[in-house]
N, C-alpha and C positions, 0 to 999 in steps of 0.2 A: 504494500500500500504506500503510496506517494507522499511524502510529508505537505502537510500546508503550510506555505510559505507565506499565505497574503497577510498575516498578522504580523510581520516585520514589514509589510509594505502596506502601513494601511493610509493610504493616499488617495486623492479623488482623479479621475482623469478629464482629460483634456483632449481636444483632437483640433487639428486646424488643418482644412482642404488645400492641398498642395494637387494642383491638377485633379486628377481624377481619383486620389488616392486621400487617405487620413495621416496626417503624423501627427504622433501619441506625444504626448508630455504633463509632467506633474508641474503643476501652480501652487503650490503652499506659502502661507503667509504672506506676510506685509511689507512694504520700507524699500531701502538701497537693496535691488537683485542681484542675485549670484546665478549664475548661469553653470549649472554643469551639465561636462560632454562625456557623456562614454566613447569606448573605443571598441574592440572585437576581440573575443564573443559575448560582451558582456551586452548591459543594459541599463537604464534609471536605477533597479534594483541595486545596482554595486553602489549606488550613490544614498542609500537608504538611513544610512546611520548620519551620515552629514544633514541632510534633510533634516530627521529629526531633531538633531542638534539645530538648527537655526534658523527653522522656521518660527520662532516664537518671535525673533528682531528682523526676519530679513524676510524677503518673498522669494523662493526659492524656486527655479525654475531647473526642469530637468528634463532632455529631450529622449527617445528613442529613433536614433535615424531612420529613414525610411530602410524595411526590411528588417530591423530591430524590434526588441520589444511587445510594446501594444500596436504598434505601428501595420501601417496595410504592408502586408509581403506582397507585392506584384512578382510574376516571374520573369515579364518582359519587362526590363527598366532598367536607365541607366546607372549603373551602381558602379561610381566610382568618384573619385576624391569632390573633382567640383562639383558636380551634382549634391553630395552630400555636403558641401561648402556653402549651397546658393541656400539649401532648404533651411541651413541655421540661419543664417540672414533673414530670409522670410521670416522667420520667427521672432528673429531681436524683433524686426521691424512691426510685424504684426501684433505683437503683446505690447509695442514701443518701450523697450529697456534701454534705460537711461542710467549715466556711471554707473553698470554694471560689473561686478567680480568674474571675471570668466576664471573654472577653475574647468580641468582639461586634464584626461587621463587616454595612454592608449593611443588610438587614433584618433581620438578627441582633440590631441596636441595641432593635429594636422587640419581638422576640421575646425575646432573654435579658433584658432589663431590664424586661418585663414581666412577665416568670416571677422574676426577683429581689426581684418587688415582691409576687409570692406569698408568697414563701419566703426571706422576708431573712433567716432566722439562718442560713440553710445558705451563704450570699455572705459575703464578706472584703474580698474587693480589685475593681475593676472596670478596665479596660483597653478601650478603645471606640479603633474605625478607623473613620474614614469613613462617620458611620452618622447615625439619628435617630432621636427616641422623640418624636416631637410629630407633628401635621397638620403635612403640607407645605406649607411657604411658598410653592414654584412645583413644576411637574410639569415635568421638560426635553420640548422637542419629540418628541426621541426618544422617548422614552416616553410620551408622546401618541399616534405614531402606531400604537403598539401596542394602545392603546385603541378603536383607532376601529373600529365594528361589522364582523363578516364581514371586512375588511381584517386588522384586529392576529392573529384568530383565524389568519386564511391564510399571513401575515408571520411570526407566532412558531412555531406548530405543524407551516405545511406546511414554509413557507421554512428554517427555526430561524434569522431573521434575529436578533434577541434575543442568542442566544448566540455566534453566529458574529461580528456585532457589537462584542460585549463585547470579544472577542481583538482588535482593535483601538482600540477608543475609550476605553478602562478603563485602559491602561497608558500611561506616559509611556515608557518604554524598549521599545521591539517587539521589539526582539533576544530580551525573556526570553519571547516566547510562541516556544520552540523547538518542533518539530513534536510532541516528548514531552509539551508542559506544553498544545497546543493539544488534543492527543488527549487528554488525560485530562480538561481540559474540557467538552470535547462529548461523551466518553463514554456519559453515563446517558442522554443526551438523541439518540438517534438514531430515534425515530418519532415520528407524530403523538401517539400512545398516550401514549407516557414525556413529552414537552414541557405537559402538562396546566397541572403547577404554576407552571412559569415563565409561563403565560398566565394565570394564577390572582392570581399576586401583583402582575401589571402591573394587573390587574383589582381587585385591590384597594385600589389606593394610593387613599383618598381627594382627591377635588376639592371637597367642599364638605361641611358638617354633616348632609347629608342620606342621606350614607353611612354606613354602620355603624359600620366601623370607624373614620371621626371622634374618633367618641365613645371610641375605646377608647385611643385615642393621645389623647385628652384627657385621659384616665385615667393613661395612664402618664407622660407630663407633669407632672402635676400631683402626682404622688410619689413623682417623681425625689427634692425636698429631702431627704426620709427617708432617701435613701440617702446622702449625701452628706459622711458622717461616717466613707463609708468609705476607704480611700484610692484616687483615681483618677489614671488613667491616658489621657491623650489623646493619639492620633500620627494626625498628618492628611497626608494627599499634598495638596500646595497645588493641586494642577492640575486635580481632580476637577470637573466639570460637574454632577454626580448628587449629591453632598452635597458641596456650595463649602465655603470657609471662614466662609460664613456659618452654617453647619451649628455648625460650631465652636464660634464668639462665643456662640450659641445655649446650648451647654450648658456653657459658662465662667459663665455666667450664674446655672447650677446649681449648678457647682462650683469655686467660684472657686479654690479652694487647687489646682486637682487640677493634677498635672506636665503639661507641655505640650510635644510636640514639634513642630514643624513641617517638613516634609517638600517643600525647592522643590521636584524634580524628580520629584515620584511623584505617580499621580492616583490612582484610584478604585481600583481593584486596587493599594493602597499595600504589600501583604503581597509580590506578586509583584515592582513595582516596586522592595521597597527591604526585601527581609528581611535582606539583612547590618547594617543600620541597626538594624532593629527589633527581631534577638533579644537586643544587648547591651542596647539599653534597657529591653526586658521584665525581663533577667533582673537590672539593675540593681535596677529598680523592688521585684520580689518580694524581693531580697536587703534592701532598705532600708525595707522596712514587712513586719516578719515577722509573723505570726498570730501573735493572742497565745494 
């Protein structure tokens, strides 16, 4: 029997008509917004604990890209980086978020900071987990062989190796994928059909300039500096495989002034690994650079 998950996600939902489809997100609370971005395979759900933490001061907004989450899974659609760049945008601009906290985990890095680079007077503060906004330096194995023709499609879609995966190799502490936090995981993702996008975004990590979206992460690379006046926030799980701490150096490089956490005992899921850690520092952080 399936654990129920929805008592750690008890949130109201939200949908906004993006074409012909729905994208899902949670609205909680009032005040200065924070905006969080999941990455892949995850969902709003990885952001559960932060929610609850501050939605009492702040309105907290949190998307499910198209293909994610609560979100419509189309099976024909274009799922890849700017696509999933233009829908967050639609969103600041349709909910109209104003000095907003963009806080970005995953491929979130690459999505929310490439929609802050739309829309930088509507961004304030920036808060980045475990993530990247440039070409990948390496692709892990792992995530190679989710690439490889007819095999990755049959592994991630039929198998949902991908996600099932994740609940393992993503966390430094396995105790906190309890059967509640592993169900609500896997939730969205329980058929061929709904596992689309997580095959989508493995599908679109660029390996060389001859891919598309290269160019787009070259893009937003290249004006990250513009942002960089605003005040940042880095908290890294040191144990990560998927964005090392060389990920890190990488956008210290960016911003050099920004606070810095380092995180020994958390990996790649550094939210699940180590959120008693991370909502003092967040709420640290927002209390010590207030919008002006």
């Amino acid at each position: 029997m399936t654990a129920d998950w929805r008592e750690l996600y008890p949130f109201g939902s939200h949908t906004l008509p993006i074409g012909s489809w729905q994208y899902h997100y949670v609205d909680e609370g009032s005040g200065e917004p924070l905006l969080l971005v999941h990455g892949n395979p995850t969902w709003s759900f990885y952001w559960r604990n932060l929610i609850l933490a501050f939605r009492d001061r702040y309105r907290v907004v949190a998307p499910d890209h198209m293909g994610c989450g609560s979100s419509d899974k189309p099976q024909a659609y274009p799922y890849c980086l700017s696509t999933h760049i233009a829908n967050l945008v639609h969103l600041i601009e349709a909910l109209d978020l104003r000095a907003a906290t963009l806080l970005v985990h995953d491929w979130g890095g690459a999505i929310g900071l490439g929609a802050a680079l739309r829309v930088p007077d509507r961004i304030a503060r920036l808060i980045l987990f475990n993530t990247g906004a440039f070409p990948p330096p390496f692709i892990p194995w792992r995530i190679r062989l989710g690439r490889t023709p007819w095999l990755g499609a049959w592994a991630i879609r039929g198998l949902n190796l991908f996600v099932r995966g994740a609940l393992r190799m993503t966390v430094q502490k396995r105790e906190r994928m309890t059967p509640q936090v592993r169900a609500g995981l896997l939730a969205p993702y329980d058929s061929w059909e709904h596992r689309v996008a997580i095959h989508r975004f493995v599908a679109d990590i660029p390996a060389d300039p001859r891919h598309p979206t290269w160019q787009v992460l070259e893009e937003i690379e290249a004006g990250l500096p513009s942002l960089a006046d605003r005040p940042v926030q880095l908290i890294w799980g040191m144990r990560d495989w998927c964005f090392p701490p060389e990920c890190l150096e990488r956008f210290l490089k960016v911003f050099p002034d920004a606070e810095v956490h380092r995180l020994s005992d958390a990996a790649h899921y550094v939210v699940e690994d180590a959120y008693e850690q991370i909502i003092p520092l967040v709420e640290a952080f927002l209390s010590s650079h207030p919008v002006r």
